[in-house]
VMD Tcl script that builds the backbone (N, CA, C; Angstrom):
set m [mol new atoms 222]
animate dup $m
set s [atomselect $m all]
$s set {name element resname resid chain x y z} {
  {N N UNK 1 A 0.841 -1.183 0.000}
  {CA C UNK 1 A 0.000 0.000 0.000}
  {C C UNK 1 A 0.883 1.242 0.000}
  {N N UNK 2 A 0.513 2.286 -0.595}
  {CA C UNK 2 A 1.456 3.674 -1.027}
  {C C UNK 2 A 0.863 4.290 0.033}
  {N N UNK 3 A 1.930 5.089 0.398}
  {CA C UNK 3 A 2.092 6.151 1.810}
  {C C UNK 3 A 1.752 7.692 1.181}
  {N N UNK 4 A 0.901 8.200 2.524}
  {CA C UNK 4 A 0.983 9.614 1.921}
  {C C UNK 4 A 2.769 10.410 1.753}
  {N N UNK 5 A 3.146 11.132 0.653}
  {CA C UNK 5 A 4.649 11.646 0.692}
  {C C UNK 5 A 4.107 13.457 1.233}
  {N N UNK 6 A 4.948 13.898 1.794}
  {CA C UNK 6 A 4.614 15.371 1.714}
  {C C UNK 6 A 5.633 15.845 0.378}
  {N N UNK 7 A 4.834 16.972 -0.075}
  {CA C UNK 7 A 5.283 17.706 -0.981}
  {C C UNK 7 A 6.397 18.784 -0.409}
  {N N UNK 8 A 6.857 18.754 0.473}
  {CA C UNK 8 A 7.897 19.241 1.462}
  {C C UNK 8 A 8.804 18.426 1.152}
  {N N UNK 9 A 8.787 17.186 0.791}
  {CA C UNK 9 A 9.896 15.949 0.873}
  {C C UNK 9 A 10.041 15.771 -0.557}
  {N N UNK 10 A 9.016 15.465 -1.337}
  {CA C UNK 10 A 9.081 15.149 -2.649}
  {C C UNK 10 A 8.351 15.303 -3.387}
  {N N UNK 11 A 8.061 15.608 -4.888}
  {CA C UNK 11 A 7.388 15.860 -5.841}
  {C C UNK 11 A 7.308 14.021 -6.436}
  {N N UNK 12 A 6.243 14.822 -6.987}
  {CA C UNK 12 A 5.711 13.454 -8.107}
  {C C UNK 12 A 6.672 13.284 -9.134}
  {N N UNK 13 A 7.504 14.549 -9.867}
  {CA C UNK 13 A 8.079 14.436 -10.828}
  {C C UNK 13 A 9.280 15.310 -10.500}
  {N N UNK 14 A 10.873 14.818 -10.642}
  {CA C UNK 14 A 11.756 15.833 -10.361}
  {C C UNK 14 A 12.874 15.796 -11.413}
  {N N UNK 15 A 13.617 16.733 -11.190}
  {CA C UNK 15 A 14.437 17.712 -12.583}
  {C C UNK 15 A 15.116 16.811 -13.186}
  {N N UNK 16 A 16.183 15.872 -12.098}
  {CA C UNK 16 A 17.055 14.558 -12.475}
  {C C UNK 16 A 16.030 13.656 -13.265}
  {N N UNK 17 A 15.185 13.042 -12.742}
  {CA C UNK 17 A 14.184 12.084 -13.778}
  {C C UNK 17 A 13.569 12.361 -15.285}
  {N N UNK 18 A 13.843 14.170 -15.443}
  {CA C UNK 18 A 13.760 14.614 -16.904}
  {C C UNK 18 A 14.638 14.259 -17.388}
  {N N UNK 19 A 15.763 14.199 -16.489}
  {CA C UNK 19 A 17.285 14.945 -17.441}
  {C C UNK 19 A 17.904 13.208 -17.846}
  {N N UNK 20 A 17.317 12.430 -16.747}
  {CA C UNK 20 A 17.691 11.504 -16.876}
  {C C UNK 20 A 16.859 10.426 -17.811}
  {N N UNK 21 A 15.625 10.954 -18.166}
  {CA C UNK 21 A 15.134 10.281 -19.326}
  {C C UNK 21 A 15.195 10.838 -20.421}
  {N N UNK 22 A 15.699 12.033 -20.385}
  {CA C UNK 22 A 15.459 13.106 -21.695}
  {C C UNK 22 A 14.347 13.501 -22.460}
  {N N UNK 23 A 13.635 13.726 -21.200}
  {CA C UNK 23 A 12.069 14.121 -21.496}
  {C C UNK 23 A 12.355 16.216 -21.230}
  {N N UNK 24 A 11.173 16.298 -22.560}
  {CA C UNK 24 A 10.992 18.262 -22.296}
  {C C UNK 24 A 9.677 18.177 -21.559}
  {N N UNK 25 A 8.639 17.434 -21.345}
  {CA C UNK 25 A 7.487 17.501 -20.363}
  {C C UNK 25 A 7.375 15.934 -19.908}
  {N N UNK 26 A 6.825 16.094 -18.888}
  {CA C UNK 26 A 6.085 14.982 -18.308}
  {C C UNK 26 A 4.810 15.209 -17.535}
  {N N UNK 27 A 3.876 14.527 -17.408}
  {CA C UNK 27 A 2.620 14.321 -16.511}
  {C C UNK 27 A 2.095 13.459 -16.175}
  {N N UNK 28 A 2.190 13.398 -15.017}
  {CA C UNK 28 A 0.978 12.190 -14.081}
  {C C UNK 28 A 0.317 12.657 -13.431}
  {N N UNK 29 A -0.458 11.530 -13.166}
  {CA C UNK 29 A -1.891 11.656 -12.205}
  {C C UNK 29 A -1.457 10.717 -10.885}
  {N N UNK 30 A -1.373 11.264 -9.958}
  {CA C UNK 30 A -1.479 11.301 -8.448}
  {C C UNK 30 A -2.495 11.808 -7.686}
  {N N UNK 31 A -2.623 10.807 -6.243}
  {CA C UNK 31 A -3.483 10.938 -5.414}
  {C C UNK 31 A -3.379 12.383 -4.233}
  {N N UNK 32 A -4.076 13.300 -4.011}
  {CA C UNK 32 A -3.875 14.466 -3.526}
  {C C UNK 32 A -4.622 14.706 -2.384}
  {N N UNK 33 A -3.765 14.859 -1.477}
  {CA C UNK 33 A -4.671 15.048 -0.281}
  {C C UNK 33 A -4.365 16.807 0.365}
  {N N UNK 34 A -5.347 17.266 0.126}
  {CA C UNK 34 A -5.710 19.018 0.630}
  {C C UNK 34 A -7.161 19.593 0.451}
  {N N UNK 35 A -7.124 20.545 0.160}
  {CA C UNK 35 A -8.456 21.220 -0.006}
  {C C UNK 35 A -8.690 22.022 -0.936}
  {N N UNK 36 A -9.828 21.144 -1.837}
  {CA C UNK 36 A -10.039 21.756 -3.117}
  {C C UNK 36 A -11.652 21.561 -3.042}
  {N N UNK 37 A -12.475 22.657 -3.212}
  {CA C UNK 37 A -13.861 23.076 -2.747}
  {C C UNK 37 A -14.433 22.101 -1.416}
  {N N UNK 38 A -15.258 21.141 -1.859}
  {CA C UNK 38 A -15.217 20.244 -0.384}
  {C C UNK 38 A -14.522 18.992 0.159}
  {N N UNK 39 A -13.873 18.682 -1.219}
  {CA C UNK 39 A -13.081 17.322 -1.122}
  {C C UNK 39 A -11.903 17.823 -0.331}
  {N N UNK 40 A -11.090 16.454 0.192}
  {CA C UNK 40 A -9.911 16.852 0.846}
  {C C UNK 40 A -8.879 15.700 0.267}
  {N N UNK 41 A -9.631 14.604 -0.564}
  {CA C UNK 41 A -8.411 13.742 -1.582}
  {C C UNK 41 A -9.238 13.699 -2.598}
  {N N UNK 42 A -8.280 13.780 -3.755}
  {CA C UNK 42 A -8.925 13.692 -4.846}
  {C C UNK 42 A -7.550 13.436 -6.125}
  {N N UNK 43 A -7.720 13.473 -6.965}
  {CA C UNK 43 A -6.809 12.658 -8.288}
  {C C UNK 43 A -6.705 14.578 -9.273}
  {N N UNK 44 A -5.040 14.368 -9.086}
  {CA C UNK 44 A -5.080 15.621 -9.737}
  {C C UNK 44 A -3.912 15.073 -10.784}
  {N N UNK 45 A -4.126 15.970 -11.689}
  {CA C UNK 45 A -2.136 15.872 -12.956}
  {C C UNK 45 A -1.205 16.537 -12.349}
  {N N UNK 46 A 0.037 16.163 -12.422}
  {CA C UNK 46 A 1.110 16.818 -11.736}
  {C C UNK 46 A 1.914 17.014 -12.749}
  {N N UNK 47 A 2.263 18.259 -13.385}
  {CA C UNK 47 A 3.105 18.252 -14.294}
  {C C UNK 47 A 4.565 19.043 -14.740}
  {N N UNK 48 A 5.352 18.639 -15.770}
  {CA C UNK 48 A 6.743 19.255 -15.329}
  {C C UNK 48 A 7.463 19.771 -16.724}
  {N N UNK 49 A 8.026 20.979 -16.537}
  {CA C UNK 49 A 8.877 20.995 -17.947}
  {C C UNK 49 A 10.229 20.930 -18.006}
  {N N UNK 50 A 10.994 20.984 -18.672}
  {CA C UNK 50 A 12.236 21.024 -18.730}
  {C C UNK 50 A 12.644 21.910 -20.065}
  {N N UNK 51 A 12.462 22.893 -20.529}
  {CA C UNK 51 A 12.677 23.403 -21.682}
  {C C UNK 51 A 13.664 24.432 -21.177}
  {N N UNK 52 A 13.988 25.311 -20.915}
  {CA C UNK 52 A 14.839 26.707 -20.647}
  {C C UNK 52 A 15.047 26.401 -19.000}
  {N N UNK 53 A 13.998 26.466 -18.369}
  {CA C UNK 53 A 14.639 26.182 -17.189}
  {C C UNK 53 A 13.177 25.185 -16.528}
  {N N UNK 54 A 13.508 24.032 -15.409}
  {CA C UNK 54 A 13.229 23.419 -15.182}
  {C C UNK 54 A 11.743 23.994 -14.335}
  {N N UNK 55 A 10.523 23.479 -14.192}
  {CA C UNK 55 A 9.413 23.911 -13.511}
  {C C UNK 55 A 8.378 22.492 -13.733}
  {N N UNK 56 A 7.547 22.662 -12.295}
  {CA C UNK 56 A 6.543 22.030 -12.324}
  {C C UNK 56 A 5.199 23.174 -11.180}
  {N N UNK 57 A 4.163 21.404 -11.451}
  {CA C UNK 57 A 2.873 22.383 -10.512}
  {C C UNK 57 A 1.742 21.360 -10.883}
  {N N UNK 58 A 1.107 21.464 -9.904}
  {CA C UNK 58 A -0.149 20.214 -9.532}
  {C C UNK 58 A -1.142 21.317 -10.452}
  {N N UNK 59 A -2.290 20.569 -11.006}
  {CA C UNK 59 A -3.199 21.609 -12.167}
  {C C UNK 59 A -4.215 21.923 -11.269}
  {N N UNK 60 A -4.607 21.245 -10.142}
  {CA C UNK 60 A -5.843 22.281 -9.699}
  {C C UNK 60 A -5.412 22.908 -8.539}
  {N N UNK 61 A -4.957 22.650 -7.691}
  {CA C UNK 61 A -4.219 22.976 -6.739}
  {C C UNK 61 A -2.873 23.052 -5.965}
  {N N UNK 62 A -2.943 23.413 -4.723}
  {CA C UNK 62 A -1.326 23.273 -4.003}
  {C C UNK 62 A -1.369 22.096 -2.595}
  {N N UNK 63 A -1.636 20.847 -3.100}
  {CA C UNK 63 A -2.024 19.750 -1.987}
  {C C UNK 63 A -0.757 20.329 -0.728}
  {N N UNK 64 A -0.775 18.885 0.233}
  {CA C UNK 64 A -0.044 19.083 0.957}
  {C C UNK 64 A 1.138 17.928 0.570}
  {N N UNK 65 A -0.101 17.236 0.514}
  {CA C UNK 65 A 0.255 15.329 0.252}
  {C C UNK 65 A -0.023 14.373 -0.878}
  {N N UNK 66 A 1.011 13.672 -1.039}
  {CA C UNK 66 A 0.149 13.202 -2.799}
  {C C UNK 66 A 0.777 11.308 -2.318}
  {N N UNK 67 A 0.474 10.711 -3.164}
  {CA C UNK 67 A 1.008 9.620 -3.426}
  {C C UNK 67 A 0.731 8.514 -5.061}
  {N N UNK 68 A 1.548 8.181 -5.025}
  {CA C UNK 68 A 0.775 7.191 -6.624}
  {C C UNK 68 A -0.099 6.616 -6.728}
  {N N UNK 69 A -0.775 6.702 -7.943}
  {CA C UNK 69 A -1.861 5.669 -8.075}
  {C C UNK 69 A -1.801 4.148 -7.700}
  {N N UNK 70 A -2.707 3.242 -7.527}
  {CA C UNK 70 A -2.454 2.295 -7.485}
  {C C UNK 70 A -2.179 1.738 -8.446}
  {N N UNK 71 A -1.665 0.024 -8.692}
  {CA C UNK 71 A -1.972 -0.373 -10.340}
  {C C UNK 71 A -3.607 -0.656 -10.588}
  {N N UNK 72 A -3.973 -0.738 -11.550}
  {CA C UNK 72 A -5.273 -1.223 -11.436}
  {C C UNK 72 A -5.609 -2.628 -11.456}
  {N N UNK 73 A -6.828 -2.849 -11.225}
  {CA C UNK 73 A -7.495 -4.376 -11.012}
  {C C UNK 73 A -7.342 -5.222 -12.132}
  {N N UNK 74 A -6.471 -6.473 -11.449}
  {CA C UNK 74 A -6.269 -7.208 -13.169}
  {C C UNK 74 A -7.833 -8.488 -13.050}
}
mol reanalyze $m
mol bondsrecalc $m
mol representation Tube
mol addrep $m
């Protein structure tokens, strides 16, 4: 079972894992735990660039806590 991570500790997606796949974007979907209208977990995209200078950012909000999806049901 996946642990909540704080976004204090780690991102979903970081600069080395671009550089090291030689990706200019990436995006996933991670589990988000904060406050976004009444929910407090919910499934957001987390996404990242690497073009000029390196940046990311969760698309609906600024969680606290995220973790990976599960795999799904075989």
């Amino acid at each position: 079972m996946n642990k909540w991570i704080s976004v204090e500790d780690r991102l979903p997606i970081t600069k080395q894992e671009m550089v090291d796949n030689n990706h200019n974007y990436m995006t996933v979907e991670v589990i988000c735990f904060g406050k976004i209208g009444d929910h407090t977990v919910y499934i957001d995209d987390f996404e990242a660039g690497n073009t000029i200078n390196f940046w990311c950012k969760f698309a609906s909000t600024n969680p606290t806590h995220w973790m990976p999806l599960p795999e799904p049901p075989k």
